[in-house]
N, C-alpha and C positions, 0 to 999 in steps of 0.2 A: 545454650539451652540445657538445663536440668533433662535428664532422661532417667527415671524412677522405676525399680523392678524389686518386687519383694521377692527376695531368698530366705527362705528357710524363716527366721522369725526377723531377722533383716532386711531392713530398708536402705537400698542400696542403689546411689545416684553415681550418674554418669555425665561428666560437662567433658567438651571438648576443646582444645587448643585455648585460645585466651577471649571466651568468647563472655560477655557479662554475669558475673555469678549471681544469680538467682538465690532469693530466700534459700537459706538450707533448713530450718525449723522440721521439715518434715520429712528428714532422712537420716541414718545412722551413722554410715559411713558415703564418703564420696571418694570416687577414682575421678583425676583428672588426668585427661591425654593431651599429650604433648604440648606440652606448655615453653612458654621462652623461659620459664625461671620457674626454679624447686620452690614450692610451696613451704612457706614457715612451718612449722610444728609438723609436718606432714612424711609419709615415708615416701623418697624418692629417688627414683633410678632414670638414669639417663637414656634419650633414644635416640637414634640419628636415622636424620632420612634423607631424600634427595627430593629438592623443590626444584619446578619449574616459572616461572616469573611468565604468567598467561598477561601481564600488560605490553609484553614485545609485540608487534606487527606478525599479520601472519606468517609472511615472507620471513622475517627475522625467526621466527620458532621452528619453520621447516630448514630453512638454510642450514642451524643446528643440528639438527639432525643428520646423522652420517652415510654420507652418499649413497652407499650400500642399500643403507634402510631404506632412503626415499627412492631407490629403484624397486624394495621389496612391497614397500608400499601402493604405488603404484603400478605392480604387476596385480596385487590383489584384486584392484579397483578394476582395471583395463581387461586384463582377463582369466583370471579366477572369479570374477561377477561376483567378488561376497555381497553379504548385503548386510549393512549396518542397520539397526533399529534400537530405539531406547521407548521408554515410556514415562510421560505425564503425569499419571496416577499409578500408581504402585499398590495392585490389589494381591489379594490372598493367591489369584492365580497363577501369577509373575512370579510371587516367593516359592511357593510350592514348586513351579516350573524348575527354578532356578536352585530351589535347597536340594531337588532329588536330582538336578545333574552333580552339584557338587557334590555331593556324597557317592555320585559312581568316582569322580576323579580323586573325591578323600582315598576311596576304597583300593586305585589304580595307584596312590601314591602313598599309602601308608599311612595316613593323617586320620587326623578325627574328624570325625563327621559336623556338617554344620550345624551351630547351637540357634534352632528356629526360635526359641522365645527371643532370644536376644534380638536379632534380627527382625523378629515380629513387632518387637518392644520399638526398636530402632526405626523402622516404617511407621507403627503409629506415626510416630513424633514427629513423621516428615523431615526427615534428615538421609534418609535413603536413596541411591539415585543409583540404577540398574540399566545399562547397554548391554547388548550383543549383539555379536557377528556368526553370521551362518552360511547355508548354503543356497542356491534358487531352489532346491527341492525341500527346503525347512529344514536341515539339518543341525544344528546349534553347531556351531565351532568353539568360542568364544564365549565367557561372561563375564562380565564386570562388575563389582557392586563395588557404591563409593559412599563414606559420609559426607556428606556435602554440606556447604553454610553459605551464607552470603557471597564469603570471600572464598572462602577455599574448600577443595574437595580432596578427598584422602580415598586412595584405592584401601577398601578392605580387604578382597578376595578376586582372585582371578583364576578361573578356573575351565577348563580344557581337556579331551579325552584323547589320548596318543592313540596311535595304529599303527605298532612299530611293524608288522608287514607288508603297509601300504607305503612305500617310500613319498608318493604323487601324493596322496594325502596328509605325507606329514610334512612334506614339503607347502603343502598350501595352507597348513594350521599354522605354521610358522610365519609364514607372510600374512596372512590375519590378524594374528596377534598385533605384530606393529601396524596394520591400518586400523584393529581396533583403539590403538591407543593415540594414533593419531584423529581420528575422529572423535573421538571424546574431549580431548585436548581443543581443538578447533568449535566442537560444541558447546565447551565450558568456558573458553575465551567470547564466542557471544554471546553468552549469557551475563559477561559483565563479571565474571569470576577472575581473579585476581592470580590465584595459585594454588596448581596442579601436584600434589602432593604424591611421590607411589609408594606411599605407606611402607619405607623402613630401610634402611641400607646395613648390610653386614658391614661390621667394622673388623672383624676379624682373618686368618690370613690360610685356614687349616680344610673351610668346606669347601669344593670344587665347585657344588651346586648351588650354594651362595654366591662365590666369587660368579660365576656366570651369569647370576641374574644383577648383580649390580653390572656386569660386564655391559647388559642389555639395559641397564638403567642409564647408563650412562651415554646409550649412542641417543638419546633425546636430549641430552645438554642439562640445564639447570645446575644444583650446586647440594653440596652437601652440609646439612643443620644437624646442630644438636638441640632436643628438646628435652624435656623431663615429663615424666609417667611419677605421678602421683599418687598416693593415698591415704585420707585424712579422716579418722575418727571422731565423732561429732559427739556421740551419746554413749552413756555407758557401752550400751550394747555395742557402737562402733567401736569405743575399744577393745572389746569381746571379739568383734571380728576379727581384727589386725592383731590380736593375740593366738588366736586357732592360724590363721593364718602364717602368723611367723612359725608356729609348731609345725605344721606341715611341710612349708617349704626346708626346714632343716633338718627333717627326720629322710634318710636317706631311703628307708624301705618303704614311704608312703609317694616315693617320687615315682617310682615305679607303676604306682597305680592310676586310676582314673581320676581326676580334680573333683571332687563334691561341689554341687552345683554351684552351692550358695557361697564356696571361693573360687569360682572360674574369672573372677575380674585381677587374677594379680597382677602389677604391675613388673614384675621383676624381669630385668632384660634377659636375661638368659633363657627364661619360660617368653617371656614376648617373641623372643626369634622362633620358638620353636613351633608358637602356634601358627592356627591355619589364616589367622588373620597378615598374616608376611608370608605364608607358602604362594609362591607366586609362581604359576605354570610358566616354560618358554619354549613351548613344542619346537625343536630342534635350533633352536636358536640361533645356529651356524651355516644351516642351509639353506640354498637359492631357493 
């Protein structure tokens, strides 16, 4: 699906993984995500993630998963009583809900705040697909937001508020987390989805807090791909973008600053890890 958002005097499309390209006639520039293969004529940088294979048996996907976790899992269920819930329709009050918890946990962890048009643009198009886990008294634990297709659903954001003087509470955000991912995993396996995507794996060997989330990527099993991040100038003006574009990302003292909106789609791996779409919460990740 083409997903269309005008920046600035640009018209600027959004297709995901290798899914049918759409007329482009009525777009400047297009970012493709994660594709099997670098687009001809196009600027591309490489992205690896970790897929899960949602065609296994259920038994086969939880087996995978590491002992440990499937007992943290089911402590959540049995008695921590979280409560999972996702939604059908995905209106204005779900986003808002969910855009003003992320921006307390951007704020807790240093990140930038969530980009609601995107997001808004995103839910238009019905590619959006929103769970969480909370508490019996409605407290949000957990959020998830995923892109979603036919076949495959891509964690964009996960997002979660620490209580580092509550140990019992960050002890249960942390067994949340993995029943929220196993619930979603088992809900998108019935739905005839194919593969569970968690939007990104660090290939490198220096951040701690990287290495620990692929740490936790990995106790749910699957494999690791390399795709490519895209971007393809269409129209004059999309060369005009991918030229402002290449200026900024090379000028060292404009790295520092805030992205201007109308370039927040780069593809480049370095800025891909860094953004909030791969900051992926894992309240204590280590603990019972």
């Amino acid at each position: 699906m083409l997903i269309v958002t005008k920046k600035f005097i640009f018209s600027v499309g959004e297709v995901w993984f290798d899914e049918n390209r759409e007329a482009l006639n009525n777009v400047d520039v297009v970012h493709y995500r994660q594709l099997l293969h670098p687009i001809k004529g196009g600027e591309c940088d490489e992205f690896y993630t970790r897929l899960i294979d949602l065609t296994k048996n259920q038994d086969e996907l939880w087996e995978t998963i590491s002992s440990n976790d499937r007992y943290k899992i089911r402590r959540a269920e049995q008695k921590d009583q979280v409560i999972y819930e996702y939604w059908k329709k995905i209106d204005s009050d779900i986003l808002n809900e969910f855009s003003d918890f992320y921006d307390s946990f951007a704020d807790q962890k240093g990140l930038t705040k969530i980009n609601r048009i995107q997001l808004q643009n995103r839910a238009d198009a019905g590619v959006i697909d929103i769970s969480r886990v909370k508490l019996k008294d409605g407290e949000s634990l957990v959020w998830h937001v995923y892109y979603r297709t036919q076949n495959r659903v891509r964690l964009l954001h996960s997002a979660s508020l620490k209580n580092n003087n509550n140990t019992t509470y960050q002890s249960i955000l942390g067994r949340a987390n993995r029943y929220h991912h196993w619930q979603d995993i088992v809900r998108f396996k019935n739905l005839g989805i194919v593969t569970y995507d968690f939007g990104g794996w660090y290939t490198g060997n220096t951040d701690r807090e990287k290495l620990g989330i692929n740490q936790f990527k990995e106790k749910f099993g699957g494999e690791v791909v390399k795709n490519f991040n895209c971007v393809y100038g269409i129209t004059l003006k999309g060369k005009l973008y991918l030229h402002l574009l290449n200026i900024y990302t090379r000028l060292p003292q404009l790295s520092l600053l805030r992205r201007p909106y109308f370039l927040s789609h780069t593809p480049k791996q370095s800025q891909v890890e860094a953004s909030s779409e791969l900051e992926f919460s894992i309240p204590e990740a280590q603990r019972e």
